[in-house]
C-alpha positions as CSV (number, residue, x, y, z in Angstrom):
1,X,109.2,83.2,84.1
2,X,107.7,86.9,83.2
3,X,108.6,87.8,86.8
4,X,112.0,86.8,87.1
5,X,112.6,88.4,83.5
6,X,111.0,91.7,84.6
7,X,113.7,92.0,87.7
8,X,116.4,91.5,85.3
9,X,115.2,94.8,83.1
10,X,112.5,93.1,80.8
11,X,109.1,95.3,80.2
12,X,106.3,93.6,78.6
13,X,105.1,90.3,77.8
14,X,103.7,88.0,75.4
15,X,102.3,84.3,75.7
16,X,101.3,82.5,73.2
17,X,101.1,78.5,72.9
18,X,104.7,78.0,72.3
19,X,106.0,80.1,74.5
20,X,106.8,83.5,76.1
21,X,107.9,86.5,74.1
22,X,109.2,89.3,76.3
23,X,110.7,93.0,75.3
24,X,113.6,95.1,76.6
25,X,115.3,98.4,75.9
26,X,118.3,97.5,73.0
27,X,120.4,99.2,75.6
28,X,119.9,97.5,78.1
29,X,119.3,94.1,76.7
30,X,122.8,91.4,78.0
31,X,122.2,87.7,76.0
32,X,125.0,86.5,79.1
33,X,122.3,87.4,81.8
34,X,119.4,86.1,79.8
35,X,121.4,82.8,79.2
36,X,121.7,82.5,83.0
37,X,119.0,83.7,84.0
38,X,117.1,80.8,81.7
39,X,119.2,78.0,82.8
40,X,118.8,78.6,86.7
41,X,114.6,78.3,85.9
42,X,112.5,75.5,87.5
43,X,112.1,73.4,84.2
44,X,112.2,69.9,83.0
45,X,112.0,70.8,79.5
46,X,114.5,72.2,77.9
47,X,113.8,75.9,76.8
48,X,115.1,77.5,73.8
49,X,116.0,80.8,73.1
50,X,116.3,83.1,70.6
51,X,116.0,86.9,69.9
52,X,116.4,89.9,67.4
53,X,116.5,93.8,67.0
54,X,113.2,95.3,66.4
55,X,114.1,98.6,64.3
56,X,112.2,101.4,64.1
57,X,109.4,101.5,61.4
58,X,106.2,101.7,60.4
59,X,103.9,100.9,62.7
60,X,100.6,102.2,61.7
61,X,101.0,100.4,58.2
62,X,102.1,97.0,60.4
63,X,99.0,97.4,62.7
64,X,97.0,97.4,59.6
65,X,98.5,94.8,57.9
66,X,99.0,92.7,60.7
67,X,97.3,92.8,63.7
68,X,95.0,96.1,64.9
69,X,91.6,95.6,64.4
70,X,88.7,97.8,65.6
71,X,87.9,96.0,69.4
72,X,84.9,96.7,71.5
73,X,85.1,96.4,75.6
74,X,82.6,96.1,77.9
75,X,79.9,97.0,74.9
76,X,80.9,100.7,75.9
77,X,84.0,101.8,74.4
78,X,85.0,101.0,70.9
79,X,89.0,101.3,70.1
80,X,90.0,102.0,66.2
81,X,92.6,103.3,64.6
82,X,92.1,106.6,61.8
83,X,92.4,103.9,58.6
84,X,89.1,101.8,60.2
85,X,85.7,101.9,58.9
86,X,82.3,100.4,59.7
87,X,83.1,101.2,63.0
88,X,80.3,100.1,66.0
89,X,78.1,102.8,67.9
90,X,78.2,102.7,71.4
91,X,79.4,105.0,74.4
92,X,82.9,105.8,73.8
93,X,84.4,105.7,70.9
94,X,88.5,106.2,71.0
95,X,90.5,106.3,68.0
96,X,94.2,105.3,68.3
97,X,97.1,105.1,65.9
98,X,99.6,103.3,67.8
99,X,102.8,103.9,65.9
100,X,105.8,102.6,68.3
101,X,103.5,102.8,71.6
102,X,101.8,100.3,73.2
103,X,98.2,100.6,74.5
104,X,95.5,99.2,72.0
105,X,93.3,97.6,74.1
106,X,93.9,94.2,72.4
107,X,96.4,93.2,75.7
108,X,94.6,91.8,78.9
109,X,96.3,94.5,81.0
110,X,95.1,97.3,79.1
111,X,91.7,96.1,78.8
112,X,91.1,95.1,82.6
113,X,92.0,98.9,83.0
114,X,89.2,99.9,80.6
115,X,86.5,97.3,81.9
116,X,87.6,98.8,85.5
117,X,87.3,102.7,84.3
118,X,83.7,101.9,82.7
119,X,82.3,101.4,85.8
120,X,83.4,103.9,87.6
121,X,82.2,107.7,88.4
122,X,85.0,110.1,86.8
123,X,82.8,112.5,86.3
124,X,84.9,116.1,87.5
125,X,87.8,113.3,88.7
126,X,91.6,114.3,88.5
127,X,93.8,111.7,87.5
128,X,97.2,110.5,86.9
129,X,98.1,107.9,84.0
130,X,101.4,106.8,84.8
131,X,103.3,105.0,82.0
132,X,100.2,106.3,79.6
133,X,101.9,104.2,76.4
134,X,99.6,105.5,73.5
135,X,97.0,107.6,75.8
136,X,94.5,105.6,75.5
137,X,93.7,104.8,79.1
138,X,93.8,108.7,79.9
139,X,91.9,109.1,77.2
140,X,88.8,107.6,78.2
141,X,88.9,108.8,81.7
142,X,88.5,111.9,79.4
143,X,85.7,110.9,78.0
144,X,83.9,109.9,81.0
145,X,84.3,113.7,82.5
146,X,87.3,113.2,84.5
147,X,88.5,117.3,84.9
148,X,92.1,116.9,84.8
149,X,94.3,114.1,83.6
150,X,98.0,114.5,84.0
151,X,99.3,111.7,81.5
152,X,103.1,110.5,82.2
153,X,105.4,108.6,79.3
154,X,109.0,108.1,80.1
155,X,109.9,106.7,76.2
156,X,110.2,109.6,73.6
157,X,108.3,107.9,71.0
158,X,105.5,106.7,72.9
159,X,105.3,110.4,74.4
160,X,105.1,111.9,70.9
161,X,102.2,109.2,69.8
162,X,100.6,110.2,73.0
163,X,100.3,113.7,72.4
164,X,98.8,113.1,68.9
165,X,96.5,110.6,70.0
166,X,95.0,113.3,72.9
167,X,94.7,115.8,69.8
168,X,92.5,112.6,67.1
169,X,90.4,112.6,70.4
170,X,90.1,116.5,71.2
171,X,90.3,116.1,75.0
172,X,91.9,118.8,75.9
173,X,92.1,118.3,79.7
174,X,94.7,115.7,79.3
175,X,98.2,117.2,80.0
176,X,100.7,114.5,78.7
177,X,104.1,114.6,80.5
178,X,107.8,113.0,79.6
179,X,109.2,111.9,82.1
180,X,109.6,109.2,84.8
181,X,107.6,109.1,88.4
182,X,110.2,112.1,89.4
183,X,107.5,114.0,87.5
184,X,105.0,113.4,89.9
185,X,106.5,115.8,92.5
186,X,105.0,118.7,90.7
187,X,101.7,117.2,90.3
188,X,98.7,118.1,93.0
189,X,96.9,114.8,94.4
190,X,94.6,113.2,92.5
191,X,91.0,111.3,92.9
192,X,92.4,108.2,90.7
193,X,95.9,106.7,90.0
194,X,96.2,104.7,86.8
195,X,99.7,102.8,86.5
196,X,99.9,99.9,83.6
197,X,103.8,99.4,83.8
198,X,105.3,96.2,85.3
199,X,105.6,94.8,88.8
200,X,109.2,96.3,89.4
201,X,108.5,99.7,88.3
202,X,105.5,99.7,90.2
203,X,107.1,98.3,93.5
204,X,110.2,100.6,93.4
205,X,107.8,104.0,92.6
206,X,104.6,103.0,94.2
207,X,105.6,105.4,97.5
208,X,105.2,108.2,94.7
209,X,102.1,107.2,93.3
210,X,100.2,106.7,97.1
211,X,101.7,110.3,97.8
212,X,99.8,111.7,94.9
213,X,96.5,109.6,95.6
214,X,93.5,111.8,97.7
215,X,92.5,110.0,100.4
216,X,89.8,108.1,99.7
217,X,91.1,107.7,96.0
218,X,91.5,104.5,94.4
219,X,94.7,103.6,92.1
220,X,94.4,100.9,89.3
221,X,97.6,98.8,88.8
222,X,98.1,96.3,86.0
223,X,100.9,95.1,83.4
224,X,101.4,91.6,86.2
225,X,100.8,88.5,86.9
226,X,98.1,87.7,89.4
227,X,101.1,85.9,91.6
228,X,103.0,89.5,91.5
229,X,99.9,90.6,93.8
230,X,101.6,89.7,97.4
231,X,104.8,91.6,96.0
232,X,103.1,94.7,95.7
233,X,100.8,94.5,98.5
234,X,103.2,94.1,100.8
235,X,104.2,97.4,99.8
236,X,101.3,98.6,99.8
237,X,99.8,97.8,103.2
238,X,102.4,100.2,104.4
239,X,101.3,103.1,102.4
240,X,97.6,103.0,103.7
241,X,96.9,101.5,100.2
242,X,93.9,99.1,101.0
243,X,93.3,96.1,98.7
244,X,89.7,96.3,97.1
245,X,89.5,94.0,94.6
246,X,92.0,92.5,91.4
247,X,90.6,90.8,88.1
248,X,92.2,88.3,85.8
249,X,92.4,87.7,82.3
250,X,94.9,85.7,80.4
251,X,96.8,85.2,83.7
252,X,97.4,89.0,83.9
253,X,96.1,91.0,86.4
254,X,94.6,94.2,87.5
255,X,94.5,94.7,91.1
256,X,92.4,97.8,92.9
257,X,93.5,99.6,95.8
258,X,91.7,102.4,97.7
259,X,93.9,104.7,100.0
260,X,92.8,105.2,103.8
261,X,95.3,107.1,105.2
């Protein structure tokens, strides 16, 4: 279901036991399509829809209230926001207000990045976070000595959150960027190439991203199912993009891919 939603415009998704929550752009969003595209799915059940306007507000004091709670990953990194206390020692400690962005470390996509990032050598890396959400992924390849990161946001809001969530941190050698993968062309070639979008922004800018990868270098992709794999590897394997590895949580994927070309 997420991947036939995500060809029809939708972003990000959200199971849950009774069902699938998934976001689009206000502008883009057409009930018409939806309605067909639900009715020519593979069910016996009936599914039900319904949906609403998320207006802008709050979202530090809705985090708070609702949902962000300090959450530690792969007992080295520790992810808070400024109002948390009591908060756990251990290697990296990240502190994110979220606002309208998304990047917590509380999804399975963002936090198969992290585990992934943890145990690798960034130590005087350059990298590229594409679709960087809140920062948080750039970050803490900050904070394991990565030299330069180049940090790319297309939405305003989450661009602006970004930029103050680099500053709570003081890593300076993130540069965050707004714009879309048309940025890219005026960035050198990197050691690592983060990208936590979805599968069809990945597929139709992953030519970008391999052209700004070292050889050698190894790009992490996420924010799919693990069925979206063969999608994007079939890409891929014509970029001199090598498949390494992919891990699973929650039926979401993160799949590794070294370039040898």
């Amino acid at each position: 279901m997420a991947a036939i939603l995500c060809e029809n415009g939708y972003e990000s998704f959200v199971p849950d036991e009774t069902g699938l929550t998934a976001y689009i752009k206000r502008e883009l969003f057409n009930s018409e399509i939806l309605t067909d595209v639900l009715s020519s799915f593979p069910m016996d059940n009936k599914i039900t829809l319904s949906h609403e306007i998320i207006e802008g507000q709050d979202w530090n004091s809705e985090w708070e209230k609702n949902y962000f709670q300090p959450i530690v990953v792969g007992d080295k990194c520790v992810i808070h926001s400024s109002f948390h206390n009591d908060i756990p020692l251990v290697d990296y400690d990240i502190v994110i207000d979220p606002k309208m962005a998304f990047g917590t470390g509380h999804h399975a996509t963002t936090s198969l990045i992290i585990r992934q990032l943890l145990e690798m050598n960034l130590l005087d890396k350059d990298v590229i976070d594409m679709g960087t959400g809140t920062g948080i992924l750039a970050i803490l390849c900050a904070m394991c000595g990565a030299k330069n990161v180049s940090a790319i946001e297309i939405d305003e809001f989450a661009y602006v959150n970004a930029v103050e969530n680099v500053k709570l941190n003081g890593v300076p050698q993130i540069n965050v960027l707004h714009g879309d993968a048309t940025l890219l062309k005026g960035e050198n070639r990197v050691d690592v190439f983060i990208a936590n979008i979805n599968r069809n922004i990945i597929t139709n800018d992953i030519n970008a991203y391999a052209d700004k990868l070292k050889r050698e270098g190894v790009m992490l992709l996420s924010g799919f199912y693990e069925e979206d794999i063969p999608v994007i590897m079939e890409k891929a394997n014509l970029l001199g993009l090598k498949y390494k590895s992919h891990y699973v949580q929650d039926k979401w994927s993160c799949l590794i891919l070294e370039k040898i070309v």
